[in-house]
C-alpha positions as CSV (number, residue, x, y, z in Angstrom):
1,X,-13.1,-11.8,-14.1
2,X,-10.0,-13.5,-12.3
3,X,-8.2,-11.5,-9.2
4,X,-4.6,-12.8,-8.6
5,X,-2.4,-11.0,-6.0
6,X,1.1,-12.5,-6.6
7,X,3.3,-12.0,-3.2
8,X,6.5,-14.0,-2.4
9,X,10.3,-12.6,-1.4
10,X,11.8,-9.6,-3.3
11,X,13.6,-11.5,-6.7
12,X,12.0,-14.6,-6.6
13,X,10.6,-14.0,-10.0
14,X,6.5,-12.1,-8.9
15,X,6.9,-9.6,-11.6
16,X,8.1,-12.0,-13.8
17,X,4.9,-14.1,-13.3
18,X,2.4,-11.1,-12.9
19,X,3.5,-9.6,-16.6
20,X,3.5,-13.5,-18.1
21,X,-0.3,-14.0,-16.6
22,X,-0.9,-10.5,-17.4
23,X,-0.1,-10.4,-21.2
24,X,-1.2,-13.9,-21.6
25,X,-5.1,-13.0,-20.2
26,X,-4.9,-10.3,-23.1
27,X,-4.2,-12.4,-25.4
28,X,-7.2,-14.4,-24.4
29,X,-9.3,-11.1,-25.2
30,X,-9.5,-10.3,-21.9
31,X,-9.6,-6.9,-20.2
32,X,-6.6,-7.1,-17.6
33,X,-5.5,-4.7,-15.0
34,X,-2.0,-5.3,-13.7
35,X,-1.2,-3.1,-10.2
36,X,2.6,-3.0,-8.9
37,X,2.1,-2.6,-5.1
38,X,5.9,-3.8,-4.6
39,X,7.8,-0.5,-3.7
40,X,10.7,-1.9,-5.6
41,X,8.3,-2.0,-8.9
42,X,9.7,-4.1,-11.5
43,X,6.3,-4.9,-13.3
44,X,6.4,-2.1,-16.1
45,X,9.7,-3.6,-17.2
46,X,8.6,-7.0,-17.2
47,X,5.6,-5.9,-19.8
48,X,8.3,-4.8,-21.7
49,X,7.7,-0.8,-21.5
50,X,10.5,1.2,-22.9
51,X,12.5,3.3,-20.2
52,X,11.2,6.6,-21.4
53,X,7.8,4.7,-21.1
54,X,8.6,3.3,-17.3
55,X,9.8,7.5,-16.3
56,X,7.1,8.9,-17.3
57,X,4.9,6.7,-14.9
58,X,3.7,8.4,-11.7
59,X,2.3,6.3,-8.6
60,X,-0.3,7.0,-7.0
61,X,1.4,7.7,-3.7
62,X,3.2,10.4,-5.5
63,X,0.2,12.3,-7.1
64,X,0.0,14.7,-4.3
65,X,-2.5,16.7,-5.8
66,X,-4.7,13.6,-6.2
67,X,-4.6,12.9,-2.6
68,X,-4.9,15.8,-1.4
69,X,-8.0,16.1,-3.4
70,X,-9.8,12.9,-2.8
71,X,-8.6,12.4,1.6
72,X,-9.5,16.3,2.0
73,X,-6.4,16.7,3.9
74,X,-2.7,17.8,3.3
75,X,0.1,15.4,2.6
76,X,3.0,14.9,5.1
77,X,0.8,17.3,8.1
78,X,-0.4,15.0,11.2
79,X,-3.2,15.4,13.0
80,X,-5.3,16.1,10.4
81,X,-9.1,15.3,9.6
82,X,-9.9,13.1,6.3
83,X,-11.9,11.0,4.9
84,X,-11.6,7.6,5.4
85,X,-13.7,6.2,2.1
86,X,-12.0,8.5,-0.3
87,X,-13.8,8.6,-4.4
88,X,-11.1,6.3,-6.0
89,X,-14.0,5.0,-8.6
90,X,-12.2,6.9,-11.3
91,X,-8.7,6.4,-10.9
92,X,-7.9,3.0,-12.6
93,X,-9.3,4.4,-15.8
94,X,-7.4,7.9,-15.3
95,X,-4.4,7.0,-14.4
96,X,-3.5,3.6,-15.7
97,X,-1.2,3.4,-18.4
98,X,-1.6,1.1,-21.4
99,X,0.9,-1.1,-22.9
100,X,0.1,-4.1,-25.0
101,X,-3.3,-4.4,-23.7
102,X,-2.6,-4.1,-20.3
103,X,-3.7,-0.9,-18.1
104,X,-0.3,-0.7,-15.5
105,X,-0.9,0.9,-12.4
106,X,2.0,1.4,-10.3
107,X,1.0,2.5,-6.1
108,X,3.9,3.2,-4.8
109,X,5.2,3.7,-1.5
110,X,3.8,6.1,1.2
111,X,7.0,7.2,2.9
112,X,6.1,8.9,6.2
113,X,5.2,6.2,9.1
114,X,5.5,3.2,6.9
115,X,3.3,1.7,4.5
116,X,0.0,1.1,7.3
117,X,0.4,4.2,8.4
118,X,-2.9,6.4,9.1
119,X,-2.2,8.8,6.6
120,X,-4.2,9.9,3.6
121,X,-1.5,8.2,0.9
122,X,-2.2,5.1,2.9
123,X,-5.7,5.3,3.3
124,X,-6.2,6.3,-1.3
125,X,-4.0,3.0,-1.6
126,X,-6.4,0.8,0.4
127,X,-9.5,2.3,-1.1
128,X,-8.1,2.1,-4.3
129,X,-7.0,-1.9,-4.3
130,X,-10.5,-2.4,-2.3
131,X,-12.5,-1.3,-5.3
132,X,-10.5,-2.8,-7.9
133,X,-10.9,-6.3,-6.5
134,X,-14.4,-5.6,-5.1
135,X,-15.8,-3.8,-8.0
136,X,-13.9,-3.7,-11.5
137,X,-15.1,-5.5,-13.9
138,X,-11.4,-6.2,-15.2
139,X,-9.3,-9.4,-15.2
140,X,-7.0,-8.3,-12.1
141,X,-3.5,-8.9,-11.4
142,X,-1.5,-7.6,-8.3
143,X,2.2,-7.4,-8.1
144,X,2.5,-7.8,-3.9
145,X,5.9,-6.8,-2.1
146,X,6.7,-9.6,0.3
147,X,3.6,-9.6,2.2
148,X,0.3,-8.6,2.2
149,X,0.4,-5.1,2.7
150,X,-2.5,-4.0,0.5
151,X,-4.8,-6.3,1.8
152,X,-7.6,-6.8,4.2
153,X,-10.3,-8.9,5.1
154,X,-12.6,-6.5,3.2
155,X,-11.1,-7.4,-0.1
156,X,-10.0,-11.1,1.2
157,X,-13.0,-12.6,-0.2
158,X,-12.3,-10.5,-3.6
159,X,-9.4,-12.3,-4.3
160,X,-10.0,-15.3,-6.4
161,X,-6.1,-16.6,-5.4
162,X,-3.2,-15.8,-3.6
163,X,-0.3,-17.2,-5.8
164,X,3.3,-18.0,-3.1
165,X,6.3,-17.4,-6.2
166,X,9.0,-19.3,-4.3
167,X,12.8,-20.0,-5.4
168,X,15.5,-23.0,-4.1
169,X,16.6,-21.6,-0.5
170,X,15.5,-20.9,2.7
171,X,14.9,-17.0,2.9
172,X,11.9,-17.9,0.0
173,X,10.9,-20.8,2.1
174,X,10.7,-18.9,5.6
175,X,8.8,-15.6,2.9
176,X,6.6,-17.9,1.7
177,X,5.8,-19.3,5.2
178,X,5.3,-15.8,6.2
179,X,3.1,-15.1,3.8
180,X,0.8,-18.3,4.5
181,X,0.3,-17.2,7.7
182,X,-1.0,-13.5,7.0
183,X,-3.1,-14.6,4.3
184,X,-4.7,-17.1,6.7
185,X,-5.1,-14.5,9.0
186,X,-7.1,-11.8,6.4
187,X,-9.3,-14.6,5.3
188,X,-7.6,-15.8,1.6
189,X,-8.5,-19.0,1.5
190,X,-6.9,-20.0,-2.1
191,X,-3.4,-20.6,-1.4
192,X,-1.1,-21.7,-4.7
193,X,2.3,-22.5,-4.8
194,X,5.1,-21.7,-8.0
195,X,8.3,-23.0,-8.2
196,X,10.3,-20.6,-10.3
197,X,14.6,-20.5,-11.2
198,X,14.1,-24.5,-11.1
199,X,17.8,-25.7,-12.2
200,X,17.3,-29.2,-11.2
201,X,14.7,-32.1,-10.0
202,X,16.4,-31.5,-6.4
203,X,15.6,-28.3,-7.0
204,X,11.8,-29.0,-7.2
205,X,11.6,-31.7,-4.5
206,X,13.3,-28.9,-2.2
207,X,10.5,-26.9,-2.6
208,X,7.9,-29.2,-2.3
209,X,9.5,-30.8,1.2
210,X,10.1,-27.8,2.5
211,X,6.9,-26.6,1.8
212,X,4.9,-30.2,3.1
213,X,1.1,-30.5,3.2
214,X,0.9,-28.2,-0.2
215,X,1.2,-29.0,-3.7
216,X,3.0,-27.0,-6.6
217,X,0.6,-25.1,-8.3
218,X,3.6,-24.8,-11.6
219,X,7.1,-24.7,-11.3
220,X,9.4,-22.7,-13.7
221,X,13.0,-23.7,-14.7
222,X,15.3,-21.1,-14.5
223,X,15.7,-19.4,-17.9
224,X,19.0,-17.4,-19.5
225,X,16.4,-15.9,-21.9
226,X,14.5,-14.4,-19.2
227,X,17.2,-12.3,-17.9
228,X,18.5,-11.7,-21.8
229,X,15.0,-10.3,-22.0
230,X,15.3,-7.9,-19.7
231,X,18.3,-6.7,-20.8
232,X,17.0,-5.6,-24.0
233,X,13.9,-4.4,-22.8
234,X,11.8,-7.3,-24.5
235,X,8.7,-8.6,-22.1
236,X,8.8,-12.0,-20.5
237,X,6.4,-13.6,-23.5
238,X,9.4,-12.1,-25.8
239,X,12.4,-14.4,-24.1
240,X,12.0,-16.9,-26.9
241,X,12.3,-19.8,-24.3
242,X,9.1,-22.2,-25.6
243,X,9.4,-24.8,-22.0
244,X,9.2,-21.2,-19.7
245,X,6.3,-20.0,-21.9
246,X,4.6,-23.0,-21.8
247,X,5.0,-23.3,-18.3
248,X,3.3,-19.7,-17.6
249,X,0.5,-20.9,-20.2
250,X,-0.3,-24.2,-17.9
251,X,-0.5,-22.0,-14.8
252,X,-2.7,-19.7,-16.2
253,X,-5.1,-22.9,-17.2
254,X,-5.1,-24.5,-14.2
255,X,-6.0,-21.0,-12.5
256,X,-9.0,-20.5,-14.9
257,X,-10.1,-24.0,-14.6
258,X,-9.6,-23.6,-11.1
259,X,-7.9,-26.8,-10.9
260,X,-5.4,-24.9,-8.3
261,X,-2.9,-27.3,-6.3
């Protein structure tokens, strides 16, 4: 099954992306698991999950009990012995929540020390996203904040793509440039490139200069509907807008074909 971490700067449209792929794969009969590892997590909405739906979600850095179970050690105490290969088997099928066919698990963000910190929140976050790329049998999807933070070589090799969301401007550039660079660094290897809040063909060829020596993977126009959808609490497939959806639905092909640009 296909793993996708989608990582690019906060707003340029990843969640957007991750719940279109996401919900599309599902329709395809496909067993998908969709993780939001952005602390600013945006993917539950995107899928279209009522609020009362979104508040009742925990993540996994906040299920202290959890932790404290699997790491052998207490949460927020330092110098502390744990284990460093915690049991995390279990958890996607535990605590995932189900909405339209997709399991949604949300991480979270470990607080203390930052999100590498040596600390058993960020030590259960890494085990957990090793075994679901390494090991579940499941069509993956991974919402990234604007790097890599998740990842490491050991689950580099898991990863079937690394999609770069990008937008018109320079702060998504200089992201997307970042992003390159720690990827390289980890070992991913399948780079791919999506244009999204397109207004124009300037808009494109922007993107595509600025980004010289790779090609567009997709690009998305920018869409009124999208937004509209959000409003009302409608998922990204329910905007209505037939060029944005079939946009999604031919980056999603070349992705399974593996005709990636």
């Amino acid at each position: 099954m296909m793993k996708l971490a989608i990582s690019g700067k906060g707003g340029v449209g990843k969640s957007t992306l991750a719940a279109a792929l996401s919900l599309l794969m599902v329709k395809e009969g496909k067993r998908v698991l969709a993780v939001d590892a952005d602390p600013d997590a945006n993917l539950a909405s995107a899928l279209g999950m009522s609020r009362q739906a979104q508040d009742s979600i925990i993540p996994i850095a906040k299920q202290i009990d959890l932790i404290e179970q699997r790491t052998g050690a207490k949460v927020k105490q330092y110098g502390q012995m744990f284990k460093l290969n915690p049991e995390v088997s279990d958890i996607a099928d535990k605590y995932a929540t189900l909405h339209k066919g997709v399991a949604l698990i949300v991480l979270g963000a470990v607080e203390n020390g930052g999100g590498g910190c040596a600390c058993p929140e960020s030590i259960l976050l890494k085990a957990l996203v090793t075994d679901l790329v390494l090991r579940k049998n499941d069509a993956l999807v991974m919402d990234m904040e604007a790097g890599i933070e998740h990842l490491g070589r050991a689950t580099a090799k898991g990863v079937d793509a690394m999609i770069i969301v990008v937008e018109p401007g320079q702060r998504s550039i200089d992201c997307a440039k970042r992003v390159i660079k720690m990827a390289s660094q980890i070992g991913i290897k399948r780079l791919c490139f999506v244009a999204n809040k397109v207004t124009s063909a300037a808009d494109e060829k922007f993107i595509e200069d600025a980004l010289e020596g790779y090609e567009l993977t997709g690009s998305i126009k920018y869409s009124e509907s999208i937004r509209v959808a959000d409003m009302q609490g409608a998922s990204v497939l329910d905007c209505g807008d037939q060029e944005v959806l079939g946009s999604f639905k031919d980056i999603l092909k070349k992705l399974e074909t593996g005709d990636l640009k």
